[in-house]
Each structure stands twice: as C-alpha cells, then as structure tokens.
C-alpha positions as CSV (number, residue, x, y, z in Angstrom):
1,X,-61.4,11.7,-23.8
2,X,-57.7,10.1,-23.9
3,X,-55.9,9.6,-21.1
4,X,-52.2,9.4,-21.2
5,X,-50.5,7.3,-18.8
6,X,-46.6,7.9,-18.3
7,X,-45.0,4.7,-17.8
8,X,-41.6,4.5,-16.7
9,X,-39.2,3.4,-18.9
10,X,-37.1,0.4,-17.9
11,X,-33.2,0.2,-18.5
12,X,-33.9,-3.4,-19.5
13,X,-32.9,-2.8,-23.1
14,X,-29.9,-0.6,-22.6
15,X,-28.6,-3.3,-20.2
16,X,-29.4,-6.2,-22.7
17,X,-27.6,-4.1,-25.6
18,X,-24.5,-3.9,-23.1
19,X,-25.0,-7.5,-22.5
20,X,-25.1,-8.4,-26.0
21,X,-21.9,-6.1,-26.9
22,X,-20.0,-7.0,-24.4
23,X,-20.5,-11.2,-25.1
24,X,-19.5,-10.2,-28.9
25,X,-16.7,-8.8,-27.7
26,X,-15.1,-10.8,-25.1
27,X,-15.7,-13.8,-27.7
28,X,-13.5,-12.0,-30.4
29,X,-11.2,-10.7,-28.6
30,X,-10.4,-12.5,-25.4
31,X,-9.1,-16.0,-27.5
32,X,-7.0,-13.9,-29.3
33,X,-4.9,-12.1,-26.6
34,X,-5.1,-15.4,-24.6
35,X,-3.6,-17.1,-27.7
36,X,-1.3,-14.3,-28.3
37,X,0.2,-13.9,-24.7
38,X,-0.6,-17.6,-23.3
39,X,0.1,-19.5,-26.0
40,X,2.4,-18.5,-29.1
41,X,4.7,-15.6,-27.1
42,X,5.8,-18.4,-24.8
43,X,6.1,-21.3,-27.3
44,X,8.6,-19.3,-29.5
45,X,6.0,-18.8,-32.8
46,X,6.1,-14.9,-32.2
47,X,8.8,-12.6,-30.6
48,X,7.9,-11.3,-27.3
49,X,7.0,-7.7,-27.3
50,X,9.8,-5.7,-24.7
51,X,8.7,-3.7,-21.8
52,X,8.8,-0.3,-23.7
53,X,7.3,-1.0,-27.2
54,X,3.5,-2.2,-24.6
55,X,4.1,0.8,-22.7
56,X,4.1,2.4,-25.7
57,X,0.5,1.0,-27.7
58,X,-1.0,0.8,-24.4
59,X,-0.3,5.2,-24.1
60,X,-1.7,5.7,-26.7
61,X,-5.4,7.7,-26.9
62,X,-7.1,5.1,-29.2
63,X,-6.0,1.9,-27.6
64,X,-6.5,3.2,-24.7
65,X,-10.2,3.7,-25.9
66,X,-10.4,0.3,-27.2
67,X,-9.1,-1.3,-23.8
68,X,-11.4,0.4,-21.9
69,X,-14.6,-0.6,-24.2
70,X,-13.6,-4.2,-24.1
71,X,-13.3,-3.9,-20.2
72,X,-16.6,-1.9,-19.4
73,X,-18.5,-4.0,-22.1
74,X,-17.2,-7.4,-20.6
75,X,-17.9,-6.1,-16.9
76,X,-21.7,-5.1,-17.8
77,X,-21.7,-8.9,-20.2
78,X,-20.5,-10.5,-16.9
79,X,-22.9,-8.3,-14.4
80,X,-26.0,-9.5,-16.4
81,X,-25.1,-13.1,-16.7
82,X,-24.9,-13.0,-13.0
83,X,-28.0,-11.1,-12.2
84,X,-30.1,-13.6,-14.1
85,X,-28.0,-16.8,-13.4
86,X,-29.2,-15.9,-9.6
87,X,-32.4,-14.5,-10.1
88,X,-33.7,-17.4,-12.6
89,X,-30.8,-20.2,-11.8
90,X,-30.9,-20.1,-8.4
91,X,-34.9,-18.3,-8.5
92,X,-34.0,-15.8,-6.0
93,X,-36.1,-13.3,-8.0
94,X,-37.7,-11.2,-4.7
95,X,-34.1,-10.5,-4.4
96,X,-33.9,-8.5,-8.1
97,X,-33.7,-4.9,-6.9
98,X,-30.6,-5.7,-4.8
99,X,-29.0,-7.8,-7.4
100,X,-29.1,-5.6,-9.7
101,X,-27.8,-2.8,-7.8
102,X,-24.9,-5.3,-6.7
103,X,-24.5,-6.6,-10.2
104,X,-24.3,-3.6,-12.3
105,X,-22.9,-1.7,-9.5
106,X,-20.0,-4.0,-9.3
107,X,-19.6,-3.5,-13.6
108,X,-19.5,0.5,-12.9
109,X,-17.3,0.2,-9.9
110,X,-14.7,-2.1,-12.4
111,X,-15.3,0.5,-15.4
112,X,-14.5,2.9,-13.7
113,X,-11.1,1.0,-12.1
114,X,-10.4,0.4,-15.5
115,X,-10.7,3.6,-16.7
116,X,-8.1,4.8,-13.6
117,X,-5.7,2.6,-14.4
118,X,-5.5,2.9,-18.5
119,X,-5.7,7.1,-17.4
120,X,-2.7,7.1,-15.2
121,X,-0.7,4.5,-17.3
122,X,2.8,6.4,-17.8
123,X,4.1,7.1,-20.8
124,X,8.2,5.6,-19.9
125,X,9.5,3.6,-17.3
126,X,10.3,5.6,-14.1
127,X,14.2,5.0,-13.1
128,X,13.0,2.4,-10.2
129,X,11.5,0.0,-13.2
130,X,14.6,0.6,-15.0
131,X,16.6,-1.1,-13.0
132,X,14.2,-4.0,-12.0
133,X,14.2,-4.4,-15.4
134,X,18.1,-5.1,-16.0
135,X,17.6,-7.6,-13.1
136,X,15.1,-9.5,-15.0
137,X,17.2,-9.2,-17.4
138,X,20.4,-10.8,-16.0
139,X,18.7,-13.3,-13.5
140,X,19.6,-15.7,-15.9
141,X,23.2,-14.8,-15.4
142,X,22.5,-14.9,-12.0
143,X,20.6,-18.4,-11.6
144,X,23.7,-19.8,-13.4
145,X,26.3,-18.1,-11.2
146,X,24.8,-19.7,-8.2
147,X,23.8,-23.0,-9.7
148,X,28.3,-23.1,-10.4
149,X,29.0,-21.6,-6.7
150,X,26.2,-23.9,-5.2
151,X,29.1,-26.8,-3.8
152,X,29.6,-25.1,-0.8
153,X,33.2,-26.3,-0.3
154,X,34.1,-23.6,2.4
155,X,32.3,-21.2,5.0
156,X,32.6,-18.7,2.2
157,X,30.5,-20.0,-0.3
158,X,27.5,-20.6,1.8
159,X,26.6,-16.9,2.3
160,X,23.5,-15.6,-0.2
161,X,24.7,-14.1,-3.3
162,X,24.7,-10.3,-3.8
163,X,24.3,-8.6,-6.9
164,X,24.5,-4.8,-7.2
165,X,22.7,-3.1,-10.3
166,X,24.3,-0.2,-11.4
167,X,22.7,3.8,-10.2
168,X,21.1,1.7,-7.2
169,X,22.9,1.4,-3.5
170,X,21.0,-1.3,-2.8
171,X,21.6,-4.6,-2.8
172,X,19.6,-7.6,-3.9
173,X,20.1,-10.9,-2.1
C-alpha cells in the first residue's frame, strides 16, 4: 500500500531563476546605459538625444516592455541578494519568514512602481514642459547676461534679473 504524501512546493526555484535573470541583466545592460548617459553623452563622443526623440522610444509598447523587465528583474536580483546577505551574512536566519516577505515584498512594491510610471509616461510634452524647456534652453544666454550686468555700478543693476518666456505670464527670477 503507497502512501502519497503532498509536499508543498517551495518558490525557492522561481525566485532563484528571477535571481539569476535579473543579475544577467543588470550586468549587460546597466554598464551600457551608465556608459551611454554618464560617460560618452557628456564627454562629447555621442550627440545627446533631445527631450522629444526619449519621450518618443520610451512611448513606445516594446521598450516600454523591455524597461519594465530590466526593472522587475533587477528589483527581484537585488531582493534576493538581500534576503540571503542578512539571513546567511549577518545569520539572522529565525528571521527568514519576515525577510522574505520584506524583501520580495519591496521588489513587487518597485515592479509595480515601475510599471505605473512607464504606463502613464505621456506621449508629447504638455505646454508647462514646453516652456521649461526653452528656459533650459536659453539659461546659457541668461548666465552670460548676468555674468556682463554683474558690476553693479548703480542701484539699478543690483535688482535680480527677470526673464519672461513667451505664452507664460510669469516671471522667473
């Protein structure tokens, strides 16, 4: 006579997969957008990308896909290095049912941040970033302007400088 005995199946190899993917893929392609955007963009070796042509690749579905699988799968990579760097590191293995639950609750909580934030990326600039935008644009202008106006020689000159961007009433000092 055989008995069956149902054990419960542990998530252990699911979460080891994640693990596993998401260390493969912060390691190929973290350097490169950190070599991309930190390094070559501001040295010169590559034009920098404008405001609209990002908004762009970002909007669409399949990078959007792709951000949000490097994101989830370096969250869930991070969540288990941290579970077992306390549990075995620091041996506060009595403690594994919480860390986990803080660990890979943490990794669903950021997933699903992520996933928020790629969802209600817009599509074009809204008239607001428009004109923050031709600031940034001209604050070069504007650091030059004041840098010639900076002598102070009368009452007059010592006041802030104003500029006025054009379809806003406001003023920025």
């Amino acid at each position: 006579m055989s008995t069956s005995t149902h054990r419960r199946q542990s998530p252990e190899p699911f979460l080891w997969l994640l693990f596993t993917a998401g260390g493969m893929t912060a390691a190929l392609v973290v350097p490169i957008l950190l070599f991309l955007f930190g390094v070559a963009i501001p040295l010169g070796w590559f034009d920098a990308p404008n405001h609209q042509h990002l908004v762009a690749v970002v909007h669409h579905p399949l990078t959007k896909l792709v951000l949000f699988g490097v994101c989830v799968l370096a969250l869930f990579h991070s969540a288990h290095r941290f579970r077992f760097t306390l549990e075995h590191g620091l041996r506060l293995g009595g403690l594994d049912n919480v860390i986990a639950l803080c660990s890979y609750g943490a990794a669903v909580l950021g997933s699903a941040v992520a996933g928020w934030v790629l969802l209600t990326v817009r599509g074009s600039a809204s008239r607001r970033g428009e004109h923050r935008l031709e600031l940034v644009e001209r604050l070069p202008d504007i650091t030059l302007q004041r840098a010639r106006d900076d002598h102070a020689d009368g009452t007059e000159q010592c006041g802030a400088t104003k500029v006025h961007v054009e379809g806003d009433r406001r003023a920025v000092t």
